[in-house]
N, C-alpha and C positions, 0 to 999 in steps of 0.2 A: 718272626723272620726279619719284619724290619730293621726292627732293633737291633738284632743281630749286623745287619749289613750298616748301620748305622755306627753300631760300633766301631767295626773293623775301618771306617773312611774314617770318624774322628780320630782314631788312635795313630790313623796313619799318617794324617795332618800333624798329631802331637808332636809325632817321633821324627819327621820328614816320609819320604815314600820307599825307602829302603829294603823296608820290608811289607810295602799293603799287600803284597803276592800271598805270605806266609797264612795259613789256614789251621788254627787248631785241632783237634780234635770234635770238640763240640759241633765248631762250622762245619768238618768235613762229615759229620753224621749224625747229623740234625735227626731228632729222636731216636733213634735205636742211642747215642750218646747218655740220654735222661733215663729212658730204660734201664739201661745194663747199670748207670750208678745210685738207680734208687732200688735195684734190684737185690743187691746183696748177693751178687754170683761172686762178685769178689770181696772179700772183707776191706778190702782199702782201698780206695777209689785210686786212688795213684795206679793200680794196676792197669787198669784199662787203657788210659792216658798214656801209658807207656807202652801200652801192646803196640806191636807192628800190624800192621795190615796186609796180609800176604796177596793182595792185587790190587787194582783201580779202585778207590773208597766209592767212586761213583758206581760200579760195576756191584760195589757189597751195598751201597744203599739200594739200587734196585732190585736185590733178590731179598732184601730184607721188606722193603713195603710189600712185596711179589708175596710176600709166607708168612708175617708175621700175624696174621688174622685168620691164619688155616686151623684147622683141629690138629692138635699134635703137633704144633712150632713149639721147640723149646728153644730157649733164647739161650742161654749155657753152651751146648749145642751147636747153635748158629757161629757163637762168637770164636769160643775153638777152634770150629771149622775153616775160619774167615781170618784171623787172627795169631799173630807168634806171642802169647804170654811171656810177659819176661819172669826171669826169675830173681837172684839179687849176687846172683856172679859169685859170689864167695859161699856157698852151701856146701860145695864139696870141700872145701877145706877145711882140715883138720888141726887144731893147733898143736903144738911139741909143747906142751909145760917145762918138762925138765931141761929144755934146751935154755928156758931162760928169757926173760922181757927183750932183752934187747934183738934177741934170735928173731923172735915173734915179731917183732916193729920191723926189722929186715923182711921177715917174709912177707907181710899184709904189703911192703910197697909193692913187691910183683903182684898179689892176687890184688889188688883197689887200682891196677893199672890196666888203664883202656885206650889200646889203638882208635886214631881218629876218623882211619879210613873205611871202617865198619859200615858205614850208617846207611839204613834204607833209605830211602826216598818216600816211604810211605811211612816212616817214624816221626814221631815229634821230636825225635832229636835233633835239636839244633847241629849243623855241620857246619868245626873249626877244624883249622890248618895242621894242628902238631896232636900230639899224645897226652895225653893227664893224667891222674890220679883224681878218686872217685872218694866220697864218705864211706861207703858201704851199706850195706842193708840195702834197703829201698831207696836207698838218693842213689841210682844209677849212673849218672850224668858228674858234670861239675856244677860247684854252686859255689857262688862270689864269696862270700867271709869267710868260710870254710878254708876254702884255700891257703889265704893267707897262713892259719896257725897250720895247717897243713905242712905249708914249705918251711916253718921253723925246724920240722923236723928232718924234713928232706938236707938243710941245710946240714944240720945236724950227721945225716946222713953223706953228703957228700955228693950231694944229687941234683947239680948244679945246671944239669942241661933240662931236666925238666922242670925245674923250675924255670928254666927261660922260658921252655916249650910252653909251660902254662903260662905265663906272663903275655907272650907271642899272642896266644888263644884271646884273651884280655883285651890285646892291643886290638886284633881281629873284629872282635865283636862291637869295641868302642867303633872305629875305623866304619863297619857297615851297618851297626845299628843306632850309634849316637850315645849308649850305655851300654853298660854290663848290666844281663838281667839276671835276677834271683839264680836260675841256673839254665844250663842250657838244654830248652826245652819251650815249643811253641808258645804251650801254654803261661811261660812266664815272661814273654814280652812284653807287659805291661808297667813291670815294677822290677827296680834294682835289688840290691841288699847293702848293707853296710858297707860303705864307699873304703876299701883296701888297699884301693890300686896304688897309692903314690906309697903305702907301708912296704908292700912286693917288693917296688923297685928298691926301696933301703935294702932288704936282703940281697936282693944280687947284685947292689953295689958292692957290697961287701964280698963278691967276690968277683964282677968283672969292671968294677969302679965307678965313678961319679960322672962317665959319659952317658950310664944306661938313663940319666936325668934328662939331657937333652936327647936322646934318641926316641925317648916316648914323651918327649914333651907335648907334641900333637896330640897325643892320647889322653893326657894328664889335663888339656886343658877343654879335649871334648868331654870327659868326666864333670868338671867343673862345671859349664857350660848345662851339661845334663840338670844339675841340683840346682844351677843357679835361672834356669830358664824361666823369664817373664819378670824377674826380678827389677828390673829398673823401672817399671811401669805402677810396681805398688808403691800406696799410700798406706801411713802408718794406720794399721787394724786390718790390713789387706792380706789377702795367701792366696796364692796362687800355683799350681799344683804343689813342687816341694819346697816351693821361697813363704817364709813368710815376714810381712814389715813389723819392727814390732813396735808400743806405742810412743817409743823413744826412735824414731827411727830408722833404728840398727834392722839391720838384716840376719835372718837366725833361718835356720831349715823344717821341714820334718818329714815325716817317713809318707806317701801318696802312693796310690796305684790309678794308674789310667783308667781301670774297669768299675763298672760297678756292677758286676754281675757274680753271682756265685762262685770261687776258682772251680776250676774243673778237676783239678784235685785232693779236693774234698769233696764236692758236688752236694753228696746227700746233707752233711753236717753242717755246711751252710745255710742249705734251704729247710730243714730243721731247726736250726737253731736262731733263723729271723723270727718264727713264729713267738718268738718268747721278748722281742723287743718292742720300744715304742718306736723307734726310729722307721724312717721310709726306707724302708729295701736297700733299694738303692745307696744310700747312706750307710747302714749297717753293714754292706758287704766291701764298701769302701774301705771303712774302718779296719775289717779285717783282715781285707788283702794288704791294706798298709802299715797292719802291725806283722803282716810276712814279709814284707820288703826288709822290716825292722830287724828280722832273723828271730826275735819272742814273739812266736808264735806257739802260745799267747801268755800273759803276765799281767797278775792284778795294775801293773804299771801303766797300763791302756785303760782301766776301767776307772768307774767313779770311787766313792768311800765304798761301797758296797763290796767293788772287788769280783762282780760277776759280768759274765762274759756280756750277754745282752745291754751294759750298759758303756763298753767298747767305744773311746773317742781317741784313736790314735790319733786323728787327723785336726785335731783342734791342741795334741803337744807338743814341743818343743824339747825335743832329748836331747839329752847333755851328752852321752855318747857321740853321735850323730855329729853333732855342731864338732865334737872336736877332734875327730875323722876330717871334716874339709877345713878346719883350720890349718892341720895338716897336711893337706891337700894344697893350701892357697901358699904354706912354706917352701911345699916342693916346687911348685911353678915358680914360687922366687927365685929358687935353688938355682931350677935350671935355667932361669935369664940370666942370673949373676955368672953362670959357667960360663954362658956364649958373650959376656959383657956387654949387656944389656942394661945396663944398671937404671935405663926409667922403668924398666916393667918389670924389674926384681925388685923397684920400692915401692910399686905399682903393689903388688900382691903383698909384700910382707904391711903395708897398707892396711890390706882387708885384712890379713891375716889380726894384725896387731883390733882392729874394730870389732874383730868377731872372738878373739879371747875376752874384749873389755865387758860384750856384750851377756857373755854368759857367766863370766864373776855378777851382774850386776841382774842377770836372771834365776842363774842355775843355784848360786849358793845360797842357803839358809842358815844364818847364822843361829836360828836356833835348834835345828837338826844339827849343827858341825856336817853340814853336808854336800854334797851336789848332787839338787835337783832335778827331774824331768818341769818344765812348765807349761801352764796352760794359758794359750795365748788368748783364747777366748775371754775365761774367769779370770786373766791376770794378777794369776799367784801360781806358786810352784803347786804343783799335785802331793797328794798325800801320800803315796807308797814311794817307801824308803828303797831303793834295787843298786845294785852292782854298778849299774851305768857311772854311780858318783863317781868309782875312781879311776874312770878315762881321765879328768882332768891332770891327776897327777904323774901317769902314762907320759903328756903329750907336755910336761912341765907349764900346766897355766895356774894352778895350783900355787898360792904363797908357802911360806916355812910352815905360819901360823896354820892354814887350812890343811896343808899335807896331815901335819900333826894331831888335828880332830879327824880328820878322814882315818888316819890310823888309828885313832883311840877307838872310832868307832866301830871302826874293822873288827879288831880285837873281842870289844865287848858284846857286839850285836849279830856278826857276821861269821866269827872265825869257830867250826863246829870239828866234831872229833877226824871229819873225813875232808876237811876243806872249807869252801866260802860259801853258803848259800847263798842261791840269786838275789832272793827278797827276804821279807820279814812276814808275808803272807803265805798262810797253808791252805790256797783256795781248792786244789786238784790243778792247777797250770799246772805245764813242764815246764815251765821258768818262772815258776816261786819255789819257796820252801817247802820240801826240804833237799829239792831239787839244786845241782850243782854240775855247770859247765867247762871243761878245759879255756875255753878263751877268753872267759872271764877271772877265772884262776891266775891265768898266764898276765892277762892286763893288772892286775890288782899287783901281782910280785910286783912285775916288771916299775910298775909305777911305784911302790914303796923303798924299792932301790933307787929309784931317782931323788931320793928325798933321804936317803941313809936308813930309811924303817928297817934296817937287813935282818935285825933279829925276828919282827914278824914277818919278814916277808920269807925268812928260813923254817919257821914254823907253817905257814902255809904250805910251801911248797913241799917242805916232810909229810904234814898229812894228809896231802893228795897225791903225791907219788907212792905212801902207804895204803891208801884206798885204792889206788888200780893197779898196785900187786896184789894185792890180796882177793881181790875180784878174778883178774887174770888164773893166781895159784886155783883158785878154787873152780871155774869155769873153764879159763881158757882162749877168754875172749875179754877186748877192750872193747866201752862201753862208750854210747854218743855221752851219756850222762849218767851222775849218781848220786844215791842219797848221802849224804853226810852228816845225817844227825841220827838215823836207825841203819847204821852202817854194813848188817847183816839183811838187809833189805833192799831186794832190786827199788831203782829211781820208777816211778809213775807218772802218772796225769796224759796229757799231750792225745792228740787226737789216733797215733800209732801206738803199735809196740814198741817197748824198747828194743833200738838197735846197738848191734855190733861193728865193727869194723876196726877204730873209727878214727876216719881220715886225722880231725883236729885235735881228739885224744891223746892218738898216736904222735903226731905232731910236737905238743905241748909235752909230754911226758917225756920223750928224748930229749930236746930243752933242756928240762930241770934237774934228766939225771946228769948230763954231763955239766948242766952247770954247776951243783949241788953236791955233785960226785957220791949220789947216795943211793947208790945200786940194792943193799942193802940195809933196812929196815927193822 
């Protein structure tokens, strides 16, 4: 219990006090919580965590110490009783095959869409101001990167006021909580995801113009602010939650969670799967919650040469992804001083900005991979596992002619399979290695090969992943969070769920390419 209460004040210190009121799940049902997730009444811990509490938790933890040591307490039972199960919102829908993909991608945005004015008060749902749009399956809520390739297709779509609405949400959460967390849900106010926000705003500049830079400028710079906190106090070899110095000075980022405690959920498969490492608890569950902020969750990418989970050091690297998200981030702040003529704190940022591309030509790249690498700041040298993250750089143009052009050889020969890009070059069981394959990582690879003229590969990627989720669709009926691409008649695996359906950034990404590509059919 201490620990407990110990937690919830330093977290609150971290963030500011905004939220020390806010009470997970865990807090608000201190063991019946440990029970019911090492119980296995629900196959996926997320359930629980997500259930509603149909009165005062105080009122259900009293009848629960009151009977749980009775003869004939069944906990099943109890929670039912006490409890609204959710389910995953889209079970009753049915898909129209013959109507055709794009019919489909119309309809999933009404059912993956959630009024904001819902929410209990005894839910863990975080409560924002506007409407959204949801992944599907069990991601009930919104979640931060998702979104993004989410609104490509919304864009696509013509669905311009929810995308502000989310964007709004965004600005909301920045506004009262100091970040955007993983997603909106108690339990993930600890840790971000993959910093998107200033990429949003590009989308709906494009279609209510380059003032939406200075109207979320406040947003964009407590975003920064967020990644960049405690940073002017380190010394080179220093980190400090997500800054780290590195031994040249420069300032580089990485992926951190505030907790060190099992998430809530996963619950069982964390405290499960500590037993298998040498690390201190504490340490290990670090790791893993900061390889969830990362969105790979999980990827031999985080581990040593071994490549197995137990040996998980998110938090000692330095991702190339990551870095060149708030590189992007430090352009947009430029952008929008240079709007309101500003011009000391637009050279102020493109500054750091211009520091922090030098920094990761001079970290990330391997000249003898032809790559860009994750680094480990600790062992100072890049990591062993080859992943998808290399080609953010060419996305976000830090990428020379010469590197573009090994990035693309290597695409080609290492990465490019009969159904798309696989993540990695490792077939450990992750969901994010091989022969596992993600829309927004598809979507970063094109996008970035066309900044560089790669069009003929980046036309043959995009052909056979628009060809893998038709043909999944024709034959199921449903778009898929992920899929294999190298046993192509074979659902996607590994990952601590089932595979789900829906799916928000699938959906997203795959309108994109067909009107970019105009290749309806295949």
């Amino acid at each position: 219990m201490l620990k407990r209460i110990f937690l919830t004040l330093y977290i609150a210190v971290a963030f500011g006090c905004a939220w020390a009121q806010v009470k997970t799940p865990r807090q608000l049902f201190p063991g019946l919580f440990e029970t019911v997730q090492m119980s296995d009444i629900f196959p996926d811990n997320k359930t629980f965590v997500d259930a509603t509490a149909k009165r005062d938790p105080a009122l259900i933890m009293k009848d629960y110490d009151a009977q749980k040591d009775k003869a004939g307490f069944d906990l099943k039972t109890f929670v039912t009783a006490n409890f609204i199960i959710p389910g995953t919102h889209n079970d009753a829908f049915k898909s129209d095959i013959q109507a055709g993909i794009r019919k489909h991608i119309d309809t999933l945005w009404q059912v993956l869409y959630r009024k904001h004015d819902t929410v209990s008060k005894y839910s863990s749902l975080l409560p924002v101001p506007n409407d959204f749009v949801v992944p599907g399956g069990r991601f009930r809520e919104t979640y931060y990167w998702d979104s993004y390739f989410t609104m490509l297709g919304l864009q696509e779509s013509h669905k311009t006021k929810i995308i502000h609405d989310m964007i709004g949400n965004f600005a909301y959460l920045l506004d009262k909580y100091g970040f955007i967390p993983n997603g909106i849900r108690t339990y993930y106010l600890t840790r971000s995801q993959p910093p998107f926000f200033s990429m949003m705003l590009d989308i709906l500049a494009k279609d209510e113009g380059a003032r939406v830079y200075t109207q979320y400028q406040p947003e964009l710079l407590e975003e920064y602010n967020f990644w960049m906190k405690g940073a002017d106090k380190l010394q080179p070899g220093q980190a400090f939650r997500n800054t780290v110095r590195m031994q040249g000075g420069e300032l580089l980022n990485r992926y951190w969670d505030e907790s060190d405690l099992p998430r809530e959920e996963s619950y069982k498969k964390d405290v499960t799967a500590v037993k298998d490492t040498k690390q201190k608890p504490g340490d290990f569950y670090r790791n893993i919650r900061a390889a969830a902020e990362s969105g790979w969750d999980f990827s031999t990418r985080w581990m040593d040469t071994t490549g197995k989970l137990e040996t998980i050091q998110t938090t000692s690297i330095i991702p190339v992804d990551l870095n060149c998200l708030l590189y992007h981030l430090e352009l947009d702040i430029a952008k929008s001083y240079g709007i309101q003529g500003n011009l000391t704190m637009s050279k102020l940022y493109q500054t750091k900005a211009l520091k922090r591309r030098n920094a990761i030509q001079k970290y990330c790249w391997s000249a003898k991979d032809g790559w860009y690498m994750d680094y480990n700041w600790q062992l100072k040298h890049t990591t062993t596992h080859i992943s998808l993250a290399g080609v953010f750089p060419l996305e976000f143009r830090i990428a020379d002619a010469k590197q573009a052009a090994s990035v693309a050889k290597v695409l080609k020969s290492k990465f490019f399979k009969s159904g798309g890009l696989v993540t990695t070059l490792d077939r450990s069981g992750q969901q994010w290695d091989s022969p596992n394959a993600w829309a927004p990582l598809q979507y970063m690879a094109i996008d970035g090969l066309n900044n560089y003229q790669e069009y003929k590969l980046a036309r043959s990627i995009a052909e056979n992943w628009v060809r893998i989720n038709i043909s999944v669709f024709n034959s199921t009926g449903k778009l898929m969070e992920k899929y294999n691409v190298i046993d192509t008649d074979v659902k996607a695996g590994g990952g601590e769920y089932p595979l789900q359906d829906g799916f928000g950034w699938t959906n997203g990404v795959l309108l994109n390419l067909l009107n970019h590509y105009h290749i309806d059919q295949l």
